[in-house]
N, C-alpha and C positions, 0 to 999 in steps of 0.2 A: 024431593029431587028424584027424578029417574033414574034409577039404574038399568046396564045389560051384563048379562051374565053371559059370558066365554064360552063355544062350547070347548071340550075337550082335543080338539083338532085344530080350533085357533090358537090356543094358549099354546099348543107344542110347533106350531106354527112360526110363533112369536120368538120362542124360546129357540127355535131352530135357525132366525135370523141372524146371518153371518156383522160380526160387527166391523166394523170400519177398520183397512188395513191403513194405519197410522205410520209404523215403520217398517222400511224396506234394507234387507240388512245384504252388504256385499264383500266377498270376502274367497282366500280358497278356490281362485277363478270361478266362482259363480256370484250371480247376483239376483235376487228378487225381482228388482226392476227393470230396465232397459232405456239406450236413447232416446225412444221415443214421448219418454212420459214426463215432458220439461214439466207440463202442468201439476202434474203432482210432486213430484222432486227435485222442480227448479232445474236450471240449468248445471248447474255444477253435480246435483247430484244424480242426473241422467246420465252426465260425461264418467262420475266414478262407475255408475252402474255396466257403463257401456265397454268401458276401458275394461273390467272387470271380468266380462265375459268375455272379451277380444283375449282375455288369459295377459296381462301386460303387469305389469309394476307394479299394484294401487295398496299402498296400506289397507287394509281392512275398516269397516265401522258399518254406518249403521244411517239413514237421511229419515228423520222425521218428514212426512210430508204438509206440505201447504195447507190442510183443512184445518191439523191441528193448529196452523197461525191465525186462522181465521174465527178458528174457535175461542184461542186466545181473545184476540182482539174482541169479540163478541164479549166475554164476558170476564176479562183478564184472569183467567185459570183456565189451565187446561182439565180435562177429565182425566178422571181416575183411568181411563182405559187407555189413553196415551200415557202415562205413567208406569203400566201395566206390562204396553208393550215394548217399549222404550227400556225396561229394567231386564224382560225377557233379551232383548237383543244385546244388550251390558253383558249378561253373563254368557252367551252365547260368545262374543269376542272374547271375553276373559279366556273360554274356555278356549276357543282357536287360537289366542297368543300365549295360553298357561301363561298367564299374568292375572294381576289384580288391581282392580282402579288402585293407587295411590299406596299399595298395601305392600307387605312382605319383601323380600331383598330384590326382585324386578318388578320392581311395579308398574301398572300400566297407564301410560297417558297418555291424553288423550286433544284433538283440536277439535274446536267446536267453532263453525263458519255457520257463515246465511247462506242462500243460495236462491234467486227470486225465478220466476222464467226468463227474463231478459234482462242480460247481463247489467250490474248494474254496480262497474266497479269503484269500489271503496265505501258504496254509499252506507253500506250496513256493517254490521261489526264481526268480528273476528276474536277469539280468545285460546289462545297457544299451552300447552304443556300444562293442560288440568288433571288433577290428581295428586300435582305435588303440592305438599306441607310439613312440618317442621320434621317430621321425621323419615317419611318420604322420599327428602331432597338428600338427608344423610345416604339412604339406601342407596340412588342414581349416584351419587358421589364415589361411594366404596365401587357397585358395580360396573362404571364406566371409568374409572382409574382416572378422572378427570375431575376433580373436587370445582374445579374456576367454571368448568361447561352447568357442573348442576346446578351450583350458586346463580349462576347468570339463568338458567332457564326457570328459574323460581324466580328470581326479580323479575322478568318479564312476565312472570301471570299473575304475579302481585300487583305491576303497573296496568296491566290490559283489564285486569277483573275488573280494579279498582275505578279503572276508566269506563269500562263500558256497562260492567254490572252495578258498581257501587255510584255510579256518576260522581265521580272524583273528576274535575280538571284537570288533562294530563300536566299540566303546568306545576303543579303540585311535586311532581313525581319528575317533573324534566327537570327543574332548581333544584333538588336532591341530587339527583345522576349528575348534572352540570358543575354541583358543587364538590364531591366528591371527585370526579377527574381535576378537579382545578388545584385540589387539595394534593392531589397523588402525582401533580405537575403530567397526567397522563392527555394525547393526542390525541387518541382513537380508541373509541368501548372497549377494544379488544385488548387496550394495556393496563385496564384494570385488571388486579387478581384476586385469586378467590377469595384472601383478609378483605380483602377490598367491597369486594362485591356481599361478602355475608354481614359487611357494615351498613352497605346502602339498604339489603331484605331490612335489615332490625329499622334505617329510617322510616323504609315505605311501609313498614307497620306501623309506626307511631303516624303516617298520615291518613292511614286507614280509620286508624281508633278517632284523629281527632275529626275526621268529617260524617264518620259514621257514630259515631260512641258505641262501636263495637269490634271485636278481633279480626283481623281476616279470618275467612271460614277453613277449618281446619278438616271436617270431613267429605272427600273425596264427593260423594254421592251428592250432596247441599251444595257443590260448589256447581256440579253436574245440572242439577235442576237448575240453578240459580242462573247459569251461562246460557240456559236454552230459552230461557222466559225471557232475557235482555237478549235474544239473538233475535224476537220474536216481537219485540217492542222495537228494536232499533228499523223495524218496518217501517216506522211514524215517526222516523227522528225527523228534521228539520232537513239535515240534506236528501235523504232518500224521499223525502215529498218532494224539494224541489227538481233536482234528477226527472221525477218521474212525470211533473208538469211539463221539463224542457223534453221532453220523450216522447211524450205521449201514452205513458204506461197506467193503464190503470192500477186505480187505489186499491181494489178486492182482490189483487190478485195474492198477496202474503207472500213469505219467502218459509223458504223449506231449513230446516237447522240438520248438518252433516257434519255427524259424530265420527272420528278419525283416527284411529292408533296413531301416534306420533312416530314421526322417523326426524332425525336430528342433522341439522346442517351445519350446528355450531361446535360437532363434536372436537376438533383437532379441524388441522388443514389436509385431511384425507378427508374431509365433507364441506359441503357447501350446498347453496340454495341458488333458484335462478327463474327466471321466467323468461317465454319467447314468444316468434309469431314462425309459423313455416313460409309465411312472405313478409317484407317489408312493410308496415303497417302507415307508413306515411307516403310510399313512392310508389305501392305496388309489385316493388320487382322482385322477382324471385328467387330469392336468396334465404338463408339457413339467418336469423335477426333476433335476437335477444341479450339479455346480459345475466351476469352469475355474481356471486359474492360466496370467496371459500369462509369457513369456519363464521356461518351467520344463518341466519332465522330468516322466513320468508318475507318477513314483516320488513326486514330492512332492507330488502332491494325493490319493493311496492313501495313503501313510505318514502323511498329516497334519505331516508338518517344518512347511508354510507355509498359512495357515488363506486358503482359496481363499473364491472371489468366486462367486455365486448363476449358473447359468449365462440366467436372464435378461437378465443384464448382458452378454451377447455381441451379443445384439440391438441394443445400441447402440453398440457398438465394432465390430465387423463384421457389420451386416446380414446382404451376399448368402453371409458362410458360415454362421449361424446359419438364414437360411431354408435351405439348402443340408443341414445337421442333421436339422433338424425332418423337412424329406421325406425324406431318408434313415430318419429314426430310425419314421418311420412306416408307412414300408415294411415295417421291420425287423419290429415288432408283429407287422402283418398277416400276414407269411408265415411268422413262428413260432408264430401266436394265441396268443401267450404276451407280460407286461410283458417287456421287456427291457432287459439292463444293458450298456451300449456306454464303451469308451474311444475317443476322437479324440486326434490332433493336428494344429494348425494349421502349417504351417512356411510362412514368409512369405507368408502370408494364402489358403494353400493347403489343402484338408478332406481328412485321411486317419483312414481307419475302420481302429482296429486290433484292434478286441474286439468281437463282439455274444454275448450267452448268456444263458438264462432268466433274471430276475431273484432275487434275494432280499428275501423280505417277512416283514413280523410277517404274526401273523393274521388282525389285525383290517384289514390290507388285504389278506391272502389272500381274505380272505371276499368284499369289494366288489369285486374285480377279476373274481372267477370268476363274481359276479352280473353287473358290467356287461357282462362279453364274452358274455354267452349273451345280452343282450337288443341286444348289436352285433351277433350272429348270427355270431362267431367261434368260438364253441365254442357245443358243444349242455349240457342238463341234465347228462345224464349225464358229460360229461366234466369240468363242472367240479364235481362231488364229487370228483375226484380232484387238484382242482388247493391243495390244503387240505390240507397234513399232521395227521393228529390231533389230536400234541403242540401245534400250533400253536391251537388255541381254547382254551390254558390262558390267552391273551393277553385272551382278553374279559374272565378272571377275576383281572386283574392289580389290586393297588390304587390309591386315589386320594388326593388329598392333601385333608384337609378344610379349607375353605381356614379357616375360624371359628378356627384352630387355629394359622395363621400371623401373626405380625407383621410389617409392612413391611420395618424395621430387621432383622429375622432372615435375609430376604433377602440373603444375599451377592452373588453375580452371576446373571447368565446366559447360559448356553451355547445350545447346538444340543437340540433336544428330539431328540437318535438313534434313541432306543427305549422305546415307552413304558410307563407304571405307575410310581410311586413306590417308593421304597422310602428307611427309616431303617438305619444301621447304623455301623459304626465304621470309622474310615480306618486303610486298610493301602495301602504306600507299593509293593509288589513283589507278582507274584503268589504265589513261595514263601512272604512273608508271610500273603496269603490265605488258603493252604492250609493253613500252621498255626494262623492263629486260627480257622477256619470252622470247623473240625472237624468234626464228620459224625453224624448218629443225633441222639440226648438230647443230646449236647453242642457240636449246632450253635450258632453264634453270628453274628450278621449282618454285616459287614461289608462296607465299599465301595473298591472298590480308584482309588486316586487315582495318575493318570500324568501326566508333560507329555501322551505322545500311547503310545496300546497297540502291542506289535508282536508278527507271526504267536509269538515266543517266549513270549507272558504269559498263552497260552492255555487252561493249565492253573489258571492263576488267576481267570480270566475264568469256569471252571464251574463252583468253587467261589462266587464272590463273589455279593453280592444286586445290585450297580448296580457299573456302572462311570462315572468321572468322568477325563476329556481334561480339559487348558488348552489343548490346539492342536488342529488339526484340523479336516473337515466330516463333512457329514452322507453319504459317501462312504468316509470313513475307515476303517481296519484296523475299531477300537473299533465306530464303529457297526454297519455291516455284519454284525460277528462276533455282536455281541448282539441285534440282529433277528433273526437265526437261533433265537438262544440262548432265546425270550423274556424277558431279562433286561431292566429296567429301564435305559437308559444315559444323559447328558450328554455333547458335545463341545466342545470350542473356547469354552471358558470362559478366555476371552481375560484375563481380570484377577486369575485366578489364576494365581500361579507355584510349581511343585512342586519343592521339593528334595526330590528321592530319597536323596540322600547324607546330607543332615544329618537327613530323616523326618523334613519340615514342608512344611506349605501355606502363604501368605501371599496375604490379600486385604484389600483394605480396611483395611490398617494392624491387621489380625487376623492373627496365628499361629496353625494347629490341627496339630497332633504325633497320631503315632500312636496309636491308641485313643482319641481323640476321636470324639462321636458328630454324625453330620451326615443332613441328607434330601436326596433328589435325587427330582429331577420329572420324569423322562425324556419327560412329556405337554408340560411347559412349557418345559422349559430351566431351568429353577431349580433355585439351590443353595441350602441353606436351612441356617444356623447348629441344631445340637442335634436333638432328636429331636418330629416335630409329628405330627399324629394324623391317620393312612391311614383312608380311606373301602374298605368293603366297593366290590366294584365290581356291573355288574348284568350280569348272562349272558342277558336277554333280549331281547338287540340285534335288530331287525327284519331287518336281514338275514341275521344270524345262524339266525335263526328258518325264513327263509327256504331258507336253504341246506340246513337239518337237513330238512326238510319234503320237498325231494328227495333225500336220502340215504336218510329213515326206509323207503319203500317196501321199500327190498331187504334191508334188516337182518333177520337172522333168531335173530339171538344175543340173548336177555334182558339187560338190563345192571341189576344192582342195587346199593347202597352199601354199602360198611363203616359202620355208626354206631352209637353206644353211649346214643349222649344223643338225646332231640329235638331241640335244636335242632341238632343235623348231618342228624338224619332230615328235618327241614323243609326246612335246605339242600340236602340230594339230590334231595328229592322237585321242587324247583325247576331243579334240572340234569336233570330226565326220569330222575330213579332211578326205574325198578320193582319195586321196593321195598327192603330190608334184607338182603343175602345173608350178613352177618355182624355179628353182636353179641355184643360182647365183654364177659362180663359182670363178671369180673374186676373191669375199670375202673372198674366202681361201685363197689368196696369200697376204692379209695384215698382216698378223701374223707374229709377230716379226720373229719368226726361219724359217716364207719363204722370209720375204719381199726381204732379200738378194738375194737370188735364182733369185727373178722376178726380179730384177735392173739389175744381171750379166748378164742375158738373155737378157734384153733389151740394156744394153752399149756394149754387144759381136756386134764386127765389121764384122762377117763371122756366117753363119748355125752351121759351128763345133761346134764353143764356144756356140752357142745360145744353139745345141741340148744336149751340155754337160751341161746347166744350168737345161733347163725344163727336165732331166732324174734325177734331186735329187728331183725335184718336184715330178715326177710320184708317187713314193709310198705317201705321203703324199696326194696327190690328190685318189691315191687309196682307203688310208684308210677312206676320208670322206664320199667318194661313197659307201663303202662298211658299213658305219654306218647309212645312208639313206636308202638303200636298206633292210637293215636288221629292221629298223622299219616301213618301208612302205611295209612290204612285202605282196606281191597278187597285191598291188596298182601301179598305174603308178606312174613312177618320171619322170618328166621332166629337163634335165639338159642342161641347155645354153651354148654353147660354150661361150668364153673368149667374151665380149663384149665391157668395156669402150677402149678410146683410152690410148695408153700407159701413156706419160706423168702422168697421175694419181697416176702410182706406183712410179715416182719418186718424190724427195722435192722437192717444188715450186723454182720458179727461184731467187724471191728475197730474200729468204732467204738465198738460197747459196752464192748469190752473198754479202750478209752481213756477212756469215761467212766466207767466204773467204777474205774479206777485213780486218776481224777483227785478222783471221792468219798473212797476209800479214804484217798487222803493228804490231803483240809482236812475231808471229814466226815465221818470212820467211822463214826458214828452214823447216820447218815441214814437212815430208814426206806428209802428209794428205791432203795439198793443190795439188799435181800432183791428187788424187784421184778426191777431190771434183771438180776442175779443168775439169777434164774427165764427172764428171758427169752433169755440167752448160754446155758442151758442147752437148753433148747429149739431155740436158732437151731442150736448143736453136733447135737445129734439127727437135727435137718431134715438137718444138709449130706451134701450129695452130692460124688462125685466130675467127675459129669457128669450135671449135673438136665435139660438139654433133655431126654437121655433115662431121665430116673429117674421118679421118685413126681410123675405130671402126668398131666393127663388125663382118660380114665373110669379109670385107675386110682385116683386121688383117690377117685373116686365109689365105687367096689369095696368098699376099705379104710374110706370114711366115706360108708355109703349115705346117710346122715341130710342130707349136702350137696347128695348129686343130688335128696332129695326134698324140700327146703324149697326150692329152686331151681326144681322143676317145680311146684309148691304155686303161689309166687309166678306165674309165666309164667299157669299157668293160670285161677287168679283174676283177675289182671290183664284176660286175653283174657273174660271172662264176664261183668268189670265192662263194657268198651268194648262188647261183643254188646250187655248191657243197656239202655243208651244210645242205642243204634239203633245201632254201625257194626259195621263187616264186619273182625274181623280172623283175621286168613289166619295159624297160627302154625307154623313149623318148629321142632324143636326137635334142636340137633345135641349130639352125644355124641361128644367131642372125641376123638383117636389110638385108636382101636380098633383092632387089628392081629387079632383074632380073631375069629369066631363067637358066642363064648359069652360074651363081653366086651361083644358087641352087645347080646347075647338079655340080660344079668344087669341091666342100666343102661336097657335099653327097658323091662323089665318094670316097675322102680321110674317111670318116665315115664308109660306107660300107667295104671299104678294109680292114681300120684297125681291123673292127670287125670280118670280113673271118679271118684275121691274125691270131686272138687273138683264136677265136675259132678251128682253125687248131693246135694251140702253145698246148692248155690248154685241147684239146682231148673232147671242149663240148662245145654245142649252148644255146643262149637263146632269145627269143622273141626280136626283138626292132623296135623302129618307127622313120622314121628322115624327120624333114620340112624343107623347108618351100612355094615352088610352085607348087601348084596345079599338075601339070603334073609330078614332081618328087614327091613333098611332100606327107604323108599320115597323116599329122595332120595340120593345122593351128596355130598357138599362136600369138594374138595381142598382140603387148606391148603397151596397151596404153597410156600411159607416152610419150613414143619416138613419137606415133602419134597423139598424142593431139600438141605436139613443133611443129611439122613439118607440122601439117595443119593447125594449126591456126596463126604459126611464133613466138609462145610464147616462154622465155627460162622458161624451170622451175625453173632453178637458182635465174631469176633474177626477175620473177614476180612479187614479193612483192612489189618492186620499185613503179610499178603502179597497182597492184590488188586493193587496197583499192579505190583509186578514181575512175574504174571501177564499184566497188559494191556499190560506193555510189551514182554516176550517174547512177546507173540501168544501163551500158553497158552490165556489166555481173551479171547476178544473183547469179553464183558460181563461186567457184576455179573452174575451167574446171580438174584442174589435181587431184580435190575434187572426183566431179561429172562429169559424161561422158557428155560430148557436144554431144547430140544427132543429132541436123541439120547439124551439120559437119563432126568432129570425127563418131560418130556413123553411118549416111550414108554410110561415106567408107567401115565401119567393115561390115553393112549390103549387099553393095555391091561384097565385097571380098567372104564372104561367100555364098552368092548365085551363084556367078561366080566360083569357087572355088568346090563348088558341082555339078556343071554340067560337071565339068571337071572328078570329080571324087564323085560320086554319097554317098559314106559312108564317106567322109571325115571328120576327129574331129577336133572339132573348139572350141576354149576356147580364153581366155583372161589372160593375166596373170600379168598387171599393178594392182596398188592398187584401182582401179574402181572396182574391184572384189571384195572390199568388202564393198560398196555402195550401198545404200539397192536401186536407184533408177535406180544405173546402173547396177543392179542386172536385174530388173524388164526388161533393156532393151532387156538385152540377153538371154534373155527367151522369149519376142518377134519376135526374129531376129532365134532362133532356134540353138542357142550355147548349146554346148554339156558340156561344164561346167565352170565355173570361177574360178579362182585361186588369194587368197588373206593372207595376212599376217595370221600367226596364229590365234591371239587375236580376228580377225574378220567373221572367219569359223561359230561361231555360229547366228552371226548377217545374213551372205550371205547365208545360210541355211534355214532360217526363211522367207529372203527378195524373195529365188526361191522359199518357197513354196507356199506364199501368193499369189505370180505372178501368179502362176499356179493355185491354189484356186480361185481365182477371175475372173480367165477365163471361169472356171470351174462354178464357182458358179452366172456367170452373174452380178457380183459387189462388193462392197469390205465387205458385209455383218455387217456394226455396227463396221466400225473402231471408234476407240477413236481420238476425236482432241477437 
């Protein structure tokens, strides 16, 4: 084996390599790190770093950074040198608070939090007042002349460890605490006392022993390491992966662990705990918004256990720390020009800042907040187009409750308006429940998930569900916060409702409702509303709304147009700023009862004659939908698909007939109706394919049965000659669905072309039109990418749910592909298609017209790639609007200028 030998000036080279700064410690108005370094010490612990040097309030401690999580995760231990420095900066605080972890008559404790770059709250874990054990908790007792405060803050890191280090189910430890108030006849945590409370420590030890078979950990230090390696794992818990799919956050990025001297909320009612927004986090407006809880833990005004008090109310219970707040919290704005979300605690009438970081908002005060700070002269135009996620103006388009529709008495209570728009649906008691009645595609079903109060665990029920509905809680809480995000409709702290989970009932008002009962919720008003009342469309031409678009539109360079079949979707688009139709699906017209017949005769006809004596009662019906399309998109392009799925589709499935046919067979053999149905089980056998996505569909259809593709361009084209004649301008594409060939283009343009000579020779007048789909015939492009997301990557979209979830829980896939464009695959082709596609034909128009079009990130792509515009469902025109302009702004502007996350 070869060796090299060192010289003398490498090896001190080597040795003179600085090692890796793991922890950054802040304290004493200074701090090692600064705002700016989310990446290394997460958000939470840039904002102590930051708060720290501003000279403010901040406990002292200490933020391991993000490598060491990632090191973690690499090899589940961290190094000796994160341990190294991590001990160094331990006694370093010790020595700034003259304390000691866990030790001598003040001991010192300590919080240990996650803290990731983008906020990500509840998803990861938390562990309060480490350092205390059995002798410890005696010291904090004698020291703070409060025996019942120390007993309760030792039970709470008995339950928290247990839960989050030792994965005890807190349920475990909730039936102990449940049991013992029930025993002590006590209402509320706070009326237990300290006999009381040093009964329940001695339970939650005997639950410790029995699911661990071993002690709680009694030394200080073990409990230290043991809370930063579960801070550090709770990265890849189940919710903080899903969070970060519905996010878009990446898996590499780790979260930072922020080691924290303790300051006490639960000392006496001269302290208390609270969290706020410096603006209104669901409206926008400007106002001082949070809430407080005196003599409590921060844990219980985030978890919602105890339904906290308006934080106006501090104004009159401690003036000089609420003015003391406000100018802090107004600083805080200023020097982030961003709202922001602050936790405090008071400890004997004393103001510490343990949290500041961007807020979280619905849209519709995303939208006011980015207006009012540009005319505070905080942020410019341009920056705040980017303080507005896409997804988030799906919130303008949220519904309403009519009110003509409610009765008083139907009113059950009300809660906290969390998050707003209405929504009906059915009560499910668990998120796993959610997830199986919501079900997904055509057999979704609405449901509203009813809790005492939500936790970071119910998350994945939280994106299935239409509304979520608390009995406890604020407007601060897990549940709200998560669904502001979510734009999902929400309720909290629907105080006179009580949820059994266990037995799956709600009770109010001397009312029972059980699972699959149907209920409304107001998330605008706080209303719960008995059965199901009648949602108001909502209106998307909010003035500020309007406003904000107005500076976006400048830089957009991407066309946005809508998926729609019918007018009245083309109307709605054209009201979201559709430019026109990039996909029409014509199919969808022949399901309608008075055609479906029409399409079945046509398809059981044995010979062209019967077929084209079927599709000529179609023609005018297909006429007139074109001719209601053309008349509201009029100046705009429509884009209209020839007939695409495989037949089969239009007929009933097979085993149904074959069930109804046996069930004639045995009470009416006779029955004329069986020769019919008979005819048609023969034909559906015919149709079936092994695998129809890629069988008999398409311009193959048309190939096989030109007579389809030419009473289909018959229609289009009369249509278009009626509307010209009238006076308006319609603009027609006409596409010619899965062509994979040349001559597959050339065969099916020919029959389009003709029929339009025809139509236009008939009718004594022309109009404009465009027909794809290769390059050398083609004069447009249209990806569907739906069809080729299946077909490159082998996925069914039917059937992907079967294995999507264990995909995104493995990190195989980070999204639905049929979510989010697959750029390394899917996306390559489209970029290749079009670059090829353009040299063939130097102006060619290229769009997309799968629902990726209105995906703000596969927006972004086809704006890269140089698509001339997208085309997506209605509902999502204003989102895919926003998502081209920002893509273009960003190019423009050299980076994303102050997005929010």
């Amino acid at each position: 084996m070869a060796t090299t030998t060192l010289s003398k000036r490498e090896v001190e080279s080597i040795e003179r390599k600085p090692a890796t700064k793991y922890v950054f410690f802040f304290g004493d108005g200074r701090a090692d790190g600064n705002g700016k370094m989310k990446d290394e010490l997460g958000g939470k612990g840039a904002g102590l770093a930051e708060m720290t040097n501003a000279g403010l309030p901040v406990p002292p401690g200490f933020t391991i950074q993000t490598e060491a999580c990632r090191e973690y995760m690499r090899h589940e231990a961290v190094s000796e040198e994160v341990n190294r420095q991590m001990e160094e900066a331990l006694q370093r605080l010790e020595k700034l608070q003259s304390q000691k972890l866990g030790k001598g008559e003040n001991p010192l404790l300590v919080s240990v939090r996650s803290g990731a770059k983008f906020s990500m709250p509840g998803m990861m874990d938390t562990i309060l007042n480490l350092g205390l054990n059995d002798q410890s908790v005696e010291a904090l007792a004698k020291r703070s002349k409060n025996p019942r405060f120390a007993y309760d803050s030792y039970r709470r890191l008995i339950q928290m460890f247990g839960n989050v280090v030792l994965e005890i189910e807190k349920s475990a430890f909730d039936g102990v605490f449940d049991a013992k108030k029930k025993q002590k006849k006590a209402e509320l945590d706070t009326d237990l006392d300290a006999k009381a409370l040093r009964e329940v420590i001695s339970e939650y030890k005997k639950v410790v022993k029995k699911h661990t078979k071993r002690d709680f950990p009694q030394d200080p230090h073990e409990q230290l390491v043991m809370a930063r390696d579960a801070v550090f794992r709770s990265w890849n818990n189940d919710r903080a992966k899903t969070y970060r799919r519905i996010n878009n956050i990446s898996d590499d990025l780790g979260t930072a662990v922020n080691v924290q001297a303790m300051v006490f909320g639960n000392l006496g009612e001269s302290s208390g705990t609270g969290v706020g927004f410096t603006r209104n986090p669901a409206t926008g407006v400007k106002e001082f918004y949070g809430e407080f809880l005196m003599n409590a833990q921060g844990e219980d005004v985030v978890a919602g256990i105890r339904t906290p008090v308006h934080i106006s109310e501090l104004q009159k219970i401690m003036p000089d720390v609420y003015s003391q707040l406000r100018e802090i919290t107004d600083r805080l704005e200023k020097h982030y020009r961003d709202v922001q979300d602050f936790e405090f605690t008071i400890q004997e009438s004393k103001l510490y800042m343990l949290q500041t970081r961007n807020g979280k908002r619905t849209g519709i005060a995303a939208v006011k907040v980015a207006l009012e700070m540009v005319e505070e002269g905080l942020i410019t135009q341009e920056e705040a187009i980017f303080r507005v996620e896409p997804d988030q103006l799906y919130h303008f388009l949220v519904p309403r409750v009519d009110e003509k529709s409610v009765k008083v008495e139907d009113v059950l209570t009300n809660g906290l308006p969390a998050s707003p728009g209405a929504t009906v649906g059915q009560i499910v008691f668990t998120a796993d429940e959610a997830v199986e009645k919501a079900g997904h595609g055509a057999k979704k079903n609405p449901v509203i998930l009813v809790r005492a109060e939500t936790t970071p665990e119910d998350i994945h029920g939280m994106e299935v569900a239409d509304g979520i509905l608390t009995s406890r809680g604020g407007m601060t809480s897990h549940a709200a916060v998560v669904t502001r995000g979510m734009g999902k409709c929400c309720v909290v702290g629907a105080k006179e409702i009580a949820v059994d989970e266990r037995a799956r009932e709600m009770r109010v008002k001397d009312q029972v409702f059980k699972e699959g009962d149907w209920i409304s919720v107001d998330g605008t008003t706080g209303r719960v509303i008995k059965g199901k009342v009648k949602l108001l469309p909502p209106k998307p031409d909010d003035p500020e709304l309007r406003t904000l678009m107005s500076w976006a539109e400048p830089f957009r360079k991407l066309g946005v147009r809508a998926n729609a079949d019918v007018p009245p979707d083309a109307k709605q688009a054209r009201a979201f700023g559709a430019e026109g139709i990039g996909l029409c699906r014509t199919e969808h017209m022949f399901f309608a009862p008075k055609r479906i017949s029409h399409m079945r005769a046509m398809i059981l006809a044995n010979n062209e004659k019967d077929r084209r004596a079927a599709l000529k009662k179609l023609l005018p019906m297909q006429r007139s939908d074109f001719i209601g399309l053309f008349r509201e998109m009029d100046g705009l392009p429509v884009t209209i698909r020839l007939l695409d799925p495989p037949l089969h589709e239009f007929l009933p499935k097979r085993e149904e007939l074959m069930v109804e046919i046996a069930v004639l067979e045995a009470t009416k053999p006779k029955s004329p109706k069986l020769k019919e149905l008979r005819a048609v089980l023969r034909r559906v056998e015919q149709l079936h394919e092994f695998n129809p996505m890629l069988g008999h569909r398409g311009c193959r259809l048309g190939i096989t049965y030109p007579e389809i593709t030419e009473i289909q361009s018959r229609a289009i084209f009369e249509a278009a000659v009626a509307v010209a004649k009238e006076g308006g301008k319609p603009h027609v594409e006409v596409m010619i669905p899965l062509t994979a060939t040349l001559k597959e283009m050339s065969h099916q343009a020919a029959i389009v072309r003709r029929m339009a000579e025809e139509v236009f020779k008939e009718k004594g007048r022309q109009v404009h039109y465009l027909a794809d789909e290769i390059a050398k015939e083609a004069e447009f492009f249209s990806f569907g990418t739906n069809d080729l997301t299946q077909t490159t990557l082998g996925f069914s979209r039917d059937d992907i749910n079967t294995f999507l979830p264990a995909y995104l829980d493995e990190g195989i896939l980070k999204q639905d592909p049929f979510a989010v464009l697959d750029r390394e695959g899917v996306g390559e082709l489209v970029r290749i298609g079009t670059e090829r596609g353009r040299k063939t034909r130097p102006n060619l128009e290229v769009g997309i017209c799968g629902e990726h079009g209105g995906d703000p990130s596969s927006v972004e792509f086809c704006h890269m790639v140089g698509m001339d515009y997208v085309s997506c469902s209605p509902f999502r025109v204003l989102t895919a609007r926003l998502a081209a302009a920002q893509a273009a702004a960003g190019e423009k502007l050299k980076g994303e200028a102050g997005r929010t996350k």
